[in-house]
C-alpha positions as CSV (number, residue, x, y, z in Angstrom):
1,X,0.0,0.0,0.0
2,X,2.8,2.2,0.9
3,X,3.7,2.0,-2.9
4,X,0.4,3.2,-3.8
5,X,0.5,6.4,-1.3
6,X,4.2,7.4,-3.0
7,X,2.5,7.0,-6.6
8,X,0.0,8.8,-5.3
9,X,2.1,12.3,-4.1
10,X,4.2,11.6,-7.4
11,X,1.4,12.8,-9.2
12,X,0.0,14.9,-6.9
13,X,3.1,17.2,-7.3
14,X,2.8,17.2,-10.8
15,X,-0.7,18.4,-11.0
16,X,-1.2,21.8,-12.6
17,X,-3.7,24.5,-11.2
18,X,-2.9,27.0,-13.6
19,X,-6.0,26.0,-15.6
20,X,-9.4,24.3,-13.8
21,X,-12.5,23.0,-15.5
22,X,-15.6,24.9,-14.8
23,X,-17.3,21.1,-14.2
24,X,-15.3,21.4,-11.1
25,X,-17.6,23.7,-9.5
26,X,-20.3,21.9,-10.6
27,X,-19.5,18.6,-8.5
28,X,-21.0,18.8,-4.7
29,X,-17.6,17.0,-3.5
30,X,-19.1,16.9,-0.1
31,X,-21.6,13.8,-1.1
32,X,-20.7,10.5,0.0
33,X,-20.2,8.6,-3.4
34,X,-19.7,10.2,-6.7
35,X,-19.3,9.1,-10.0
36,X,-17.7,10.7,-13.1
37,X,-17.5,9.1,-16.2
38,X,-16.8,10.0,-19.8
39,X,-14.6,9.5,-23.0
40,X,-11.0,8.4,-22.8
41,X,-9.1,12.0,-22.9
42,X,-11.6,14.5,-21.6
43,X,-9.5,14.9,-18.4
44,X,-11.2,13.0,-15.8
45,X,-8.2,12.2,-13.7
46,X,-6.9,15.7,-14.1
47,X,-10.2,17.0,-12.3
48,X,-9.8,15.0,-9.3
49,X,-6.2,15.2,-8.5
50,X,-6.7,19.2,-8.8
51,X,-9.7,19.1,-6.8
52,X,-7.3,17.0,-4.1
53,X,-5.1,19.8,-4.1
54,X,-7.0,22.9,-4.0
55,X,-8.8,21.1,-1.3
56,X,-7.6,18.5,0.3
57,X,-4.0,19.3,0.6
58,X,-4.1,19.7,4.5
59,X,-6.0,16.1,5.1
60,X,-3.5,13.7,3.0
61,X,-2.9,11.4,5.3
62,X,-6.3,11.0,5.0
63,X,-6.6,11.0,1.3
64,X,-5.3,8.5,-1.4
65,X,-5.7,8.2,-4.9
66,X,-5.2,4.7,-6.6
67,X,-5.9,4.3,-10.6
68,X,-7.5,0.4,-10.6
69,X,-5.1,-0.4,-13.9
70,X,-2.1,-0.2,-11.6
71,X,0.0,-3.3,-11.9
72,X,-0.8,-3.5,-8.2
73,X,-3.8,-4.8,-8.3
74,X,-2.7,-7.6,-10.8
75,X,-2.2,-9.6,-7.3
76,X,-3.6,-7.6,-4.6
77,X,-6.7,-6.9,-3.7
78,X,-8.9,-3.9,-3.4
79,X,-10.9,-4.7,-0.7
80,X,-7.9,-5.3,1.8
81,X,-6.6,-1.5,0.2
82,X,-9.8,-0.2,1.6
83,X,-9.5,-2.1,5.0
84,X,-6.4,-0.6,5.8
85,X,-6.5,3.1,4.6
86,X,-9.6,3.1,6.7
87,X,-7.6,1.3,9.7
88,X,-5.3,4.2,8.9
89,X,-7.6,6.7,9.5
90,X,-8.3,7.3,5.7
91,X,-11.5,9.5,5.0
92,X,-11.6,10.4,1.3
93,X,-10.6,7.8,-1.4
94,X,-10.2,8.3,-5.4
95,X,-10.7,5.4,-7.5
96,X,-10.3,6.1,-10.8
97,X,-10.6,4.0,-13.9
98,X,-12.7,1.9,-11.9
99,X,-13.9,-0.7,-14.9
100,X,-10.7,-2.1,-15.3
101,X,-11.2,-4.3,-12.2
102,X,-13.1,-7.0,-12.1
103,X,-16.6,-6.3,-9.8
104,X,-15.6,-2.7,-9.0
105,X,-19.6,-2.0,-8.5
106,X,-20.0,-4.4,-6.6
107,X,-17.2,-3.7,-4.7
108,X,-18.0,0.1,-4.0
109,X,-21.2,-1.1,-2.8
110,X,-19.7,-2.7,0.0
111,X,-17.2,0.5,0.6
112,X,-20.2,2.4,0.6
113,X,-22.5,0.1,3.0
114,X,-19.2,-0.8,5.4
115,X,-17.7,2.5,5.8
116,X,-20.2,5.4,6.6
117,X,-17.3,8.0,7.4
118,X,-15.2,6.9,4.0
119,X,-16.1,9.2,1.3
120,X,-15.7,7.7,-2.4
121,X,-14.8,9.4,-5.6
122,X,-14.8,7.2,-8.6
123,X,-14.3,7.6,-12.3
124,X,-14.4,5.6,-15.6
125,X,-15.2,4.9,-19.2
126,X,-18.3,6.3,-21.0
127,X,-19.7,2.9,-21.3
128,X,-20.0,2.8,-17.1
129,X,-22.9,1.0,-16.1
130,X,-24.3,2.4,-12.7
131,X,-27.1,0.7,-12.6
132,X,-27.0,-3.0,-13.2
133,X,-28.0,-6.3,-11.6
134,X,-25.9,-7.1,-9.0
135,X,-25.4,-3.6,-7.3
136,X,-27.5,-0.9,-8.0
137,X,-25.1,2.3,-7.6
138,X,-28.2,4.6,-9.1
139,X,-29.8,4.9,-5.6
140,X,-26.4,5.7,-3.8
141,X,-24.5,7.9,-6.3
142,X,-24.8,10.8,-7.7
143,X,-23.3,10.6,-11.3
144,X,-21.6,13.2,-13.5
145,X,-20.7,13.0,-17.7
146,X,-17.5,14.9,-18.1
147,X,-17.3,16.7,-21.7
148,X,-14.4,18.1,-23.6
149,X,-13.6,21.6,-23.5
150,X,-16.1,24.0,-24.3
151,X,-15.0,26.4,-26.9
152,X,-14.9,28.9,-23.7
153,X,-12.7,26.5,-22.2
154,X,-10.4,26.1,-24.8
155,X,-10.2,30.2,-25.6
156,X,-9.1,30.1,-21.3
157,X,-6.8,27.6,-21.5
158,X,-5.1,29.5,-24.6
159,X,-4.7,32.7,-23.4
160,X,-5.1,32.2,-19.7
161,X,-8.1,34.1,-19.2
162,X,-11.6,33.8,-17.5
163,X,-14.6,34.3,-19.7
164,X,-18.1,33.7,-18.4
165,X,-21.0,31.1,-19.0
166,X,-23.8,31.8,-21.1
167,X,-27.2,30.4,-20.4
168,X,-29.2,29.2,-23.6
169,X,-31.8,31.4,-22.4
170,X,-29.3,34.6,-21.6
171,X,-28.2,33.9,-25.7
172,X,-31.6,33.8,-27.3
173,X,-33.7,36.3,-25.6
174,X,-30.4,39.3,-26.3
175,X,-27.8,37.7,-28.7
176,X,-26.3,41.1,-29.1
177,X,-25.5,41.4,-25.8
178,X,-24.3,38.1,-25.1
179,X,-21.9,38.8,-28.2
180,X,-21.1,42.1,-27.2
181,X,-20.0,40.7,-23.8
182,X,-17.7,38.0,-25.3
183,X,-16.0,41.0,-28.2
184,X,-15.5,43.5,-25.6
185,X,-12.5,41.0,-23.8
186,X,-11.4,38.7,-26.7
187,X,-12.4,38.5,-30.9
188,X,-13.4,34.7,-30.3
189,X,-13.3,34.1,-33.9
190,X,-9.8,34.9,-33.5
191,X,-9.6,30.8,-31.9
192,X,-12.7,29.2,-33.6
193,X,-10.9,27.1,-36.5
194,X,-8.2,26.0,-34.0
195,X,-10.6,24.7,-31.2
196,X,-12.5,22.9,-34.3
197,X,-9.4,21.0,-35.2
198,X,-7.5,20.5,-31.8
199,X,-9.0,22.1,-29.2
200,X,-11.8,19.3,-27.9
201,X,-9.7,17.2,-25.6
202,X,-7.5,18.8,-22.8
203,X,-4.1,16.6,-23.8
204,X,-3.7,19.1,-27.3
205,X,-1.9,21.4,-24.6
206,X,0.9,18.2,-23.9
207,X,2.4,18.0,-27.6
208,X,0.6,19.6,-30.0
209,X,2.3,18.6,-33.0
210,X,1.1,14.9,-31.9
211,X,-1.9,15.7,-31.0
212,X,-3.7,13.8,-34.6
213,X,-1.6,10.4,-33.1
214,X,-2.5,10.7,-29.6
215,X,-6.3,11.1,-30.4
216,X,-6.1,8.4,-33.1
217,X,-4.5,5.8,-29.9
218,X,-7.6,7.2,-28.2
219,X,-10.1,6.2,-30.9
220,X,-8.2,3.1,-31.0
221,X,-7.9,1.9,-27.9
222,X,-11.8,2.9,-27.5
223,X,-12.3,0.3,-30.0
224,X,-10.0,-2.2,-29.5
225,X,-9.5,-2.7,-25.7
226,X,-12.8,-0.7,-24.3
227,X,-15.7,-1.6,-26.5
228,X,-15.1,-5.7,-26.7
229,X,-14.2,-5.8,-23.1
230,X,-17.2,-3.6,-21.7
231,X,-20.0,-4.6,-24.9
232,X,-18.4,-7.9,-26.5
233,X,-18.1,-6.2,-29.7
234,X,-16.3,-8.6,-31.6
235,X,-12.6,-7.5,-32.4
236,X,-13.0,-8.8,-35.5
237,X,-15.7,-6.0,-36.6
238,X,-13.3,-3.3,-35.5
239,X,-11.8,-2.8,-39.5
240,X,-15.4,-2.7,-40.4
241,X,-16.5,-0.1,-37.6
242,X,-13.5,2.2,-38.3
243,X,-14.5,2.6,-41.6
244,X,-18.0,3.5,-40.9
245,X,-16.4,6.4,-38.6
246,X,-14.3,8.1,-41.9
247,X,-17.7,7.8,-44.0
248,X,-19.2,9.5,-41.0
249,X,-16.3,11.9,-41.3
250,X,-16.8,12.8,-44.4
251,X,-20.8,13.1,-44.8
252,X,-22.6,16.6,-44.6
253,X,-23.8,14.9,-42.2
254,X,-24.1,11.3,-42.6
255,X,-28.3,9.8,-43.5
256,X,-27.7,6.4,-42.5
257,X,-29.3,3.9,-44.9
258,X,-29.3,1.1,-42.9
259,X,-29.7,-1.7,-44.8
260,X,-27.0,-0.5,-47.6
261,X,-24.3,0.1,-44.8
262,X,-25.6,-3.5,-43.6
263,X,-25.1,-5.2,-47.1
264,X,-21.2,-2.6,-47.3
265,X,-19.9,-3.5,-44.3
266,X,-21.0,-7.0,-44.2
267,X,-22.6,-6.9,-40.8
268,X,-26.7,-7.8,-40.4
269,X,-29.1,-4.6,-39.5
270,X,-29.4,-5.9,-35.7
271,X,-25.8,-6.1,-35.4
272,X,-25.2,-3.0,-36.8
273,X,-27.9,-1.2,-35.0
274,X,-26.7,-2.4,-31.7
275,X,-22.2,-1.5,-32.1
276,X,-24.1,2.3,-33.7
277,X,-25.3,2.5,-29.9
278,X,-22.5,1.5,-28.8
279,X,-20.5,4.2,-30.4
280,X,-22.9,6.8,-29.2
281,X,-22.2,5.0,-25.6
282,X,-18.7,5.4,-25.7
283,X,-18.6,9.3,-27.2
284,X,-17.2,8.8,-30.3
285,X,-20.6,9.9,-32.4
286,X,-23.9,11.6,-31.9
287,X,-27.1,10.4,-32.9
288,X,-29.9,12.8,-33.7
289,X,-33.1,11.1,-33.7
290,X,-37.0,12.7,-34.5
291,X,-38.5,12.0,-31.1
292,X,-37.7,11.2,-27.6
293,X,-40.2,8.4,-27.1
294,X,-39.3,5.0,-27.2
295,X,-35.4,5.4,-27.8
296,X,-33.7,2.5,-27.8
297,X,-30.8,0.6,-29.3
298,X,-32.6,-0.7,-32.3
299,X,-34.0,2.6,-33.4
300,X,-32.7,4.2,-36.9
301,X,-31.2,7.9,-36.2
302,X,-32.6,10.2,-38.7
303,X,-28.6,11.2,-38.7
304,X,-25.3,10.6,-37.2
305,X,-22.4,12.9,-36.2
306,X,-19.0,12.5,-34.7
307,X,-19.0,13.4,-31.3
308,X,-16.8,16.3,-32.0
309,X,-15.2,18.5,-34.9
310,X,-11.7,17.2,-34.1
311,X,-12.5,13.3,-34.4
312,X,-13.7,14.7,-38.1
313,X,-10.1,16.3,-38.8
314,X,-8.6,12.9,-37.6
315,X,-10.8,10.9,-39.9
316,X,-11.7,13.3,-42.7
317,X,-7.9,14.5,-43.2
318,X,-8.4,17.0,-45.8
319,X,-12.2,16.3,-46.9
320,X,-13.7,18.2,-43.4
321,X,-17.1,19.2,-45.1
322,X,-17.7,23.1,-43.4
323,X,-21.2,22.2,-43.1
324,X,-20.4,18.8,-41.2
325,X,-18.0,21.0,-38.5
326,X,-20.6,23.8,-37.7
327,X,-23.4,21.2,-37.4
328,X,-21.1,19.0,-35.4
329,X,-20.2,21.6,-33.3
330,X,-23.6,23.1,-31.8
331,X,-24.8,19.9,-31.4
332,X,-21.9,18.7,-29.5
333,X,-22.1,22.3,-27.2
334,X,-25.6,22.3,-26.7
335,X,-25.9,18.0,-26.0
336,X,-24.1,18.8,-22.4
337,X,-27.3,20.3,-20.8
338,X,-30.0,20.3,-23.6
339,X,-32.3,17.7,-25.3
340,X,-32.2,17.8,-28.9
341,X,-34.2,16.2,-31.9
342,X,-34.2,16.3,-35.5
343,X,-37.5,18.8,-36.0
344,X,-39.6,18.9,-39.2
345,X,-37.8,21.7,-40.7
346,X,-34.3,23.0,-39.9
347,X,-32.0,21.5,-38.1
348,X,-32.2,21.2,-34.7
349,X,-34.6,20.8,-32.0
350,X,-34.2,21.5,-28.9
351,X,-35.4,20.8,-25.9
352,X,-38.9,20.7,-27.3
353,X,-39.0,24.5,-27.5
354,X,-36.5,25.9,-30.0
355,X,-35.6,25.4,-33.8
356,X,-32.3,25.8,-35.1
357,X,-30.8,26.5,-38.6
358,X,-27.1,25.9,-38.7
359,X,-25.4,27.5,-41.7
360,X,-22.5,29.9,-43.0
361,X,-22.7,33.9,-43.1
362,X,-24.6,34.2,-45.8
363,X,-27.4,31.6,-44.7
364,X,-30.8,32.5,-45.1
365,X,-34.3,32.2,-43.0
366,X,-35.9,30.7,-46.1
367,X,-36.2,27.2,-44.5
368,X,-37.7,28.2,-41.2
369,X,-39.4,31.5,-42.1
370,X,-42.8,30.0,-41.0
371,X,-41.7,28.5,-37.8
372,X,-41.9,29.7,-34.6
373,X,-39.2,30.1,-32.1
374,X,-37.0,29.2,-35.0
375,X,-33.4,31.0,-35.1
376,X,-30.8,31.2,-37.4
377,X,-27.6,29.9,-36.4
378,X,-24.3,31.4,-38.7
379,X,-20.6,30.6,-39.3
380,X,-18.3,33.4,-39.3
381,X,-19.9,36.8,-37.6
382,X,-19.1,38.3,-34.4
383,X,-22.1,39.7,-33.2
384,X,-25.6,38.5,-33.0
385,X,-29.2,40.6,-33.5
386,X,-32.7,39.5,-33.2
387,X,-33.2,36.0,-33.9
388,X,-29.4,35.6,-35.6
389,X,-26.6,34.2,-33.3
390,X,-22.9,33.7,-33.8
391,X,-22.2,29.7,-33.7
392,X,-19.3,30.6,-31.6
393,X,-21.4,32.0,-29.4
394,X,-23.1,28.4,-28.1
395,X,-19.3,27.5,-27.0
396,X,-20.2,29.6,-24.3
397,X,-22.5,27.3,-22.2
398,X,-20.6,25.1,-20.0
């Protein structure tokens, strides 16, 4: 154990605070049990060992930090860890990258039921299943999705400064001023091209010119290692299920037609419907479907996206569609906090209120002149007016 406490302060030491995700103030870190999950990359582990030292620093003897891939636990075990930081005097424990051992839920169950003073912080992979058969977690944590970087984020993490949050409803009832805010500290188209390329996942600060081969081990390991582990996908499906992701890449955006990418890829409709909601699962697309009702894994999106505009660079290489990126990119800003659905006309739906048209600067209202609370979403201006807003301007929620 005492090898796990000096791994621990290693990486402690090394923990940055020069730049902290606004998620962080988001968490109650007060509660009992909490879960974060998300994507390989967004900077889960980052989050907790900052929030250890901005806060915990004075209670480390009480604190410890263990990552469950650790060749340690290839022949100890977890629940005699427990027993004796809590013999210890151990209060607040970190567990991250719990799905790489074998009954973790189960297991933080019994941490949670055995030791009422022990506080438990755990993270994982997108596909984390809280609730499940043999230990319901649902009704004991509280759960939290970590995104990428906002476009906000990213613009703070480039130039070190602190910009604020925008509400949906702050952006649509006065565009002009949200805009205005924004243009009077910073010209945010200034960044816009680079956060659509490299700016989604926190490592692009790390080495930047590797940033393409780091993300593609990312996408790779997602579909190698995490998807037939945690789904028994079948590895051999992999070649076919990378492809699908570059014709993905490359769409404006992608209609599936089920049955043709059935009879192209040479996997049957069930199959493929299932490893689609798999890839939504894991964060590497979106799925926009007409209604809410009845979703499940068998249902036909009426279209699929990437998950973000960088995973389209990485695929797409030098075919990015313009149209793809901007529709990409609300729809990955806005799918943090808001439902959306593909409406009858334009482009977006969301959360059963508001219509969207995505387009460039010279885009028109033609499409959803006779719809109400329909606004027009553009590429490439600065300032917003009436029903007209910026795209940029929706990197500004989270």
């Amino acid at each position: 154990m005492d090898t796990l406490i000096e791994s621990f302060l290693r990486k402690l030491q090394a923990t940055q605070l020069d730049f902290i995700r606004s998620m962080a103030g988001d968490i109650p870190w007060e509660a009992r049990l909490i879960g974060i999950k998300g994507a390989r990359g967004v900077g889960k582990t980052t989050l907790i060992l900052q929030h250890i030292k901005q806060n915990l620093s004075n209670d480390l003897d009480k604190t410890l930090y263990v990552s469950l891939d650790d060749f340690w636990f290839a022949t100890q075990s977890l629940h005699e860890m427990v027993r004796q930081f809590v013999a210890r005097g151990g209060r607040h424990l970190f567990l991250d990258e719990v799905h790489k051992y074998e009954g973790w839920s189960q297991s933080i169950k019994n941490f949670y039921d055995n030791y009422p003073d022990l506080q438990i912080v755990f993270t994982g992979s997108s596909l984390l299943q809280i609730l499940n058969a043999r230990a319901d977690l649902s009704r004991r944590a509280l759960v939290f999705t970590m995104p990428g970087l906002s476009y906000r984020e990213f613009i703070g993490m480039e130039k070190g400064i602190e910009l604020p949050k925008i509400s949906l409803q702050e952006i649509l009832e006065n565009p002009l001023s949200a805009s205005r805010e924004i243009n009077s500290r910073i010209r945010p188209l200034q960044f816009f091209d680079s956060y659509l390329k490299k700016g989604y996942y926190p490592f692009y600060k790390e080495f930047p010119d590797f940033y393409y081969h780091r993300l593609q081990e990312v996408v790779q390991f997602m579909l190698e290692v995490e998807l037939p582990s945690q789904r028994n996908m079948e590895v051999a499906f992999v070649k076919k299920i990378k492809q699908l992701l570059v014709v993905i890449a490359q769409s404006v955006p992608f209609i599936p037609n089920i049955s043709k990418l059935s009879e192209r890829i040479q996997i049957n409709r069930t199959t493929l419907l299932t490893y689609l909601h798999y890839l939504e699962e894991i964060g590497l697309t979106m799925h926009l479907n007409k209604n809410a009702s009845g979703l499940s894994m068998l249902q036909k999106p009426s279209k699929i996206y990437l998950e973000n505009t960088n995973l389209i660079y990485l695929l797409a290489v030098e075919n990015a569609n313009r149209g793809n990126l901007r529709e990409t990119f609300f729809f990955n800003q806005l799918s943090c906090k808001h439902q959306i659905l593909k409406p009858a006309k334009g482009d977006f739906f969301v959360d059963s209120k508001y219509v969207f048209e995505v387009g460039g600067k010279n885009k028109t209202r033609r499409q959803i002149s006779d719809t109400p609370s329909a606004f027009l979403v553009k590429d490439e201006i600065e300032y917003g007016s009436a029903n007209t807003i910026p795209l940029w301007l929706f990197g500004f929620l989270y």
